[in-house]
C-alpha positions as CSV (number, residue, x, y, z in Angstrom):
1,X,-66.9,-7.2,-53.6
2,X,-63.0,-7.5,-54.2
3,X,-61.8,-3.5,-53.9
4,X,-59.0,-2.6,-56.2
5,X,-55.9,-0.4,-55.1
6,X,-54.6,2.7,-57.7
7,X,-51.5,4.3,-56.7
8,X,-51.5,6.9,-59.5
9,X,-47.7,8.7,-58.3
10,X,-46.8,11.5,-60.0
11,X,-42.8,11.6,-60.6
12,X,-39.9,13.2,-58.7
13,X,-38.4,16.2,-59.3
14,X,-36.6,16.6,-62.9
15,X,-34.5,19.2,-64.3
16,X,-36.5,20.8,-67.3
17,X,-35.7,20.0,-70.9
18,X,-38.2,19.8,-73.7
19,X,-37.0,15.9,-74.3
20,X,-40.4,14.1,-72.6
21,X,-39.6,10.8,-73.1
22,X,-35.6,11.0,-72.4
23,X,-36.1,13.4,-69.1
24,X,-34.8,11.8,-65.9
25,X,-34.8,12.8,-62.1
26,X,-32.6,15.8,-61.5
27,X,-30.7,14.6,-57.8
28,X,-33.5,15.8,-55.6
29,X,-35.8,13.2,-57.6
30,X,-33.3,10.4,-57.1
31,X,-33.0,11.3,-53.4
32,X,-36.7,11.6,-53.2
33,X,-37.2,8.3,-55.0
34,X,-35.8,6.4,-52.4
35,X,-37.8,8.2,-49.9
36,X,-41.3,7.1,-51.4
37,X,-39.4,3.5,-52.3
38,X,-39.7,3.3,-48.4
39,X,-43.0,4.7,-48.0
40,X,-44.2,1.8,-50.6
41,X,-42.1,-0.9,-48.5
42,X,-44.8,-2.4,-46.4
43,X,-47.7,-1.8,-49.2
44,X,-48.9,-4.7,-51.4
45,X,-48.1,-4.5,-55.1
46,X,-49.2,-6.7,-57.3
47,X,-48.5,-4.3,-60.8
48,X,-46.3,-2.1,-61.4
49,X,-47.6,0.4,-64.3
50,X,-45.3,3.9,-66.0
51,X,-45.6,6.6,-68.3
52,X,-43.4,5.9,-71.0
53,X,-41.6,9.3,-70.0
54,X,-38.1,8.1,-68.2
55,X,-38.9,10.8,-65.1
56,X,-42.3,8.5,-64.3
57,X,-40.4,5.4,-64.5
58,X,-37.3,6.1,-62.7
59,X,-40.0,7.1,-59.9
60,X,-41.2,3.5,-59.8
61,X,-38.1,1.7,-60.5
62,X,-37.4,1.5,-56.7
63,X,-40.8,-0.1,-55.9
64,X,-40.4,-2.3,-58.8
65,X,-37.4,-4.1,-57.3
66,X,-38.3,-3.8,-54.3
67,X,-41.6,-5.6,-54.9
68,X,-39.7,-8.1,-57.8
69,X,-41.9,-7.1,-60.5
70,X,-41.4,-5.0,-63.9
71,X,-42.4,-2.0,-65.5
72,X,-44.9,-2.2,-68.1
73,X,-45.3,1.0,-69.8
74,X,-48.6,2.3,-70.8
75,X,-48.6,5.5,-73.6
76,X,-51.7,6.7,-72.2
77,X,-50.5,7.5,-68.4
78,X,-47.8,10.1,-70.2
79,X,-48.4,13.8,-69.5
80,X,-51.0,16.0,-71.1
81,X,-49.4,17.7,-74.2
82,X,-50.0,21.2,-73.6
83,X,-48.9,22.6,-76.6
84,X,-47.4,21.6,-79.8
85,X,-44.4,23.9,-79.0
86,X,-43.4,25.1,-75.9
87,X,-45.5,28.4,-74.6
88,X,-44.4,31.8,-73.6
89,X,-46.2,31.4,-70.4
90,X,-46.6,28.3,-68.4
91,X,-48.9,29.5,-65.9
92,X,-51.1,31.7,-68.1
93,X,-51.7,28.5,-70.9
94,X,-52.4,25.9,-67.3
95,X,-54.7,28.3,-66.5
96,X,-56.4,28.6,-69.8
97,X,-57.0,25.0,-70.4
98,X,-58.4,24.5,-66.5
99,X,-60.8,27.1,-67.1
100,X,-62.1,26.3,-70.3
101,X,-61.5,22.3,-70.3
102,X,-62.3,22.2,-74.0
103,X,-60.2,24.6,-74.9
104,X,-56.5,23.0,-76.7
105,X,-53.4,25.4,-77.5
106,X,-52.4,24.7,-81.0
107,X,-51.1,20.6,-81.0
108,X,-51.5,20.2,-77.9
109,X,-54.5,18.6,-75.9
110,X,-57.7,19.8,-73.9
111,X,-58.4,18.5,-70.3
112,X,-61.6,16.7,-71.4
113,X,-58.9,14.8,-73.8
114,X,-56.5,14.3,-71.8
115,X,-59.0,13.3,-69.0
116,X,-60.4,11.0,-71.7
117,X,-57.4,9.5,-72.0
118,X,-56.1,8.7,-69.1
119,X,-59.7,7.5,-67.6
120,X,-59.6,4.7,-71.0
121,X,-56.4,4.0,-69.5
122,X,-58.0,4.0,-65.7
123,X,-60.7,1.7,-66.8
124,X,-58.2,-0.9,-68.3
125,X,-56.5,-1.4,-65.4
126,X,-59.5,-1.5,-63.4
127,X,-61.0,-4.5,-65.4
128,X,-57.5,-6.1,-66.5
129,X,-56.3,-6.2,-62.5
130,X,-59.9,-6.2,-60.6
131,X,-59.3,-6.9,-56.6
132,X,-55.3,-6.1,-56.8
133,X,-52.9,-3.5,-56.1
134,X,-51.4,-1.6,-59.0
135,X,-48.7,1.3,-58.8
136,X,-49.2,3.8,-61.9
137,X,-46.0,6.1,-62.2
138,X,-47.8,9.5,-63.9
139,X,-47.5,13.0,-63.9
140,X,-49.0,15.9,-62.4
141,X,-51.2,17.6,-64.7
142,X,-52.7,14.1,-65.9
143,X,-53.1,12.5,-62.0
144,X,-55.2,15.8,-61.0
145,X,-57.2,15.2,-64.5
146,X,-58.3,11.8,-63.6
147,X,-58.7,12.4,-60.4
148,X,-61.1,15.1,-61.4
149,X,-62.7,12.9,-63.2
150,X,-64.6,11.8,-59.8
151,X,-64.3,14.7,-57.7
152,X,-64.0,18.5,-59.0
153,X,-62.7,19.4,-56.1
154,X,-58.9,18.2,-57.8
155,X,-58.9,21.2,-59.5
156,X,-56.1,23.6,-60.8
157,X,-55.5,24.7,-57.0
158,X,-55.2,20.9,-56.3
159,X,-52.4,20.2,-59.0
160,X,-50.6,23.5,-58.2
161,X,-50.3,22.2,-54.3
162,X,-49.2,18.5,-55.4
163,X,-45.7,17.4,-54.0
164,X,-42.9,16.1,-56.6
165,X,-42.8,13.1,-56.1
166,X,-46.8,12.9,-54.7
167,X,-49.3,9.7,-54.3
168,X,-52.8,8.8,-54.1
169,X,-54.1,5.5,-53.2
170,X,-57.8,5.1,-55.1
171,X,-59.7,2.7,-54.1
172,X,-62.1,1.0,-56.3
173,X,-65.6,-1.7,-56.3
174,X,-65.4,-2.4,-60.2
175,X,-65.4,1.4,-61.5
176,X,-67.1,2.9,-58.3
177,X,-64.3,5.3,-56.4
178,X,-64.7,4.5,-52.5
179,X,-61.7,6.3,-51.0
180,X,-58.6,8.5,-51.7
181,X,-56.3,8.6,-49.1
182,X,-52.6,10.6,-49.9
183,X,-49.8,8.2,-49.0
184,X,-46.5,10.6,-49.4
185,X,-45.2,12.6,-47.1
186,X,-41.9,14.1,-47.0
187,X,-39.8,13.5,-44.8
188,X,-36.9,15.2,-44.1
């Protein structure tokens, strides 16, 4: 059975602004972006998938030249919306949404939505590019979501602890998860 490769990376670090589609990498990202652009040299990519959000595909950008392909942007790999208009408190309305995963602030969307999403999304890619390797530039909230999606232990705890930029290599038979192994590491 061919085994398929996900390398769901969330994005470097980016200075906060509440423009999600125009946000880029603050100078940390860009420094850290080369980092993981060396840590992807010696992989096999056959795909190169993004966020539409500017932070997820400047992450990539370095692997995508690096491996001669493009960026093909897929809306559903963007970030969870959390709310419709930016909260009072970050980690109070994370914290509401991971422990009750139905539960939406007012425009924005649930964990079982977002989850949904991003696992239609998942499942695409898994049928679309069965037996290759393909390099999804993500975000936090949504990597730990589908990740959950197979293993509850990538919980709240497990987003709160994930590195900026961070990867996971999934590998899959058909939709059947077999092994996650991290592949960043920083480096200094």
């Amino acid at each position: 059975m061919k085994q398929t490769e996900i390398y769901l990376v969330r994005h470097a670090h980016s200075t906060y602004s509440p423009d999600e589609y125009g946000r880029g990498l603050s100078s940390n990202g860009h420094h850290d972006q080369k980092l993981l652009m060396h840590q992807m040299a010696e992989k096999h990519v056959n795909v190169i998938l993004s966020s539409p959000y500017k932070r997820a595909i400047q992450t990539v950008e370095g692997i995508a030249q690096q491996h001669d392909k493009d960026i093909q942007l897929i809306e559903a790999f963007k970030e969870r919306t959390l709310a419709g208009k930016p909260v009072e408190n970050f980690q109070e309305a994370i914290e509401m949404v991971w422990h009750n995963e139905s539960y939406a602030h007012p425009g924005g969307e649930s964990n079982d939505e977002a989850r949904n999403r991003g696992i239609d999304a998942l499942k695409d890619v898994l049928k679309t590019y069965e037996g290759e390797s393909i390099v999804i530039g993500t975000h936090g909230n949504l990597l730990a979501l589908i990740m959950s999606y197979f293993d509850q232990k990538y919980d709240v705890t497990f987003w709160r602890n994930l590195d900026m930029p961070d990867v996971y290599c999934l590998t899959f038979e058909e939709e059947t998860l077999v092994n996650v192994q991290r592949i960043w590491e920083r480096v200094n």
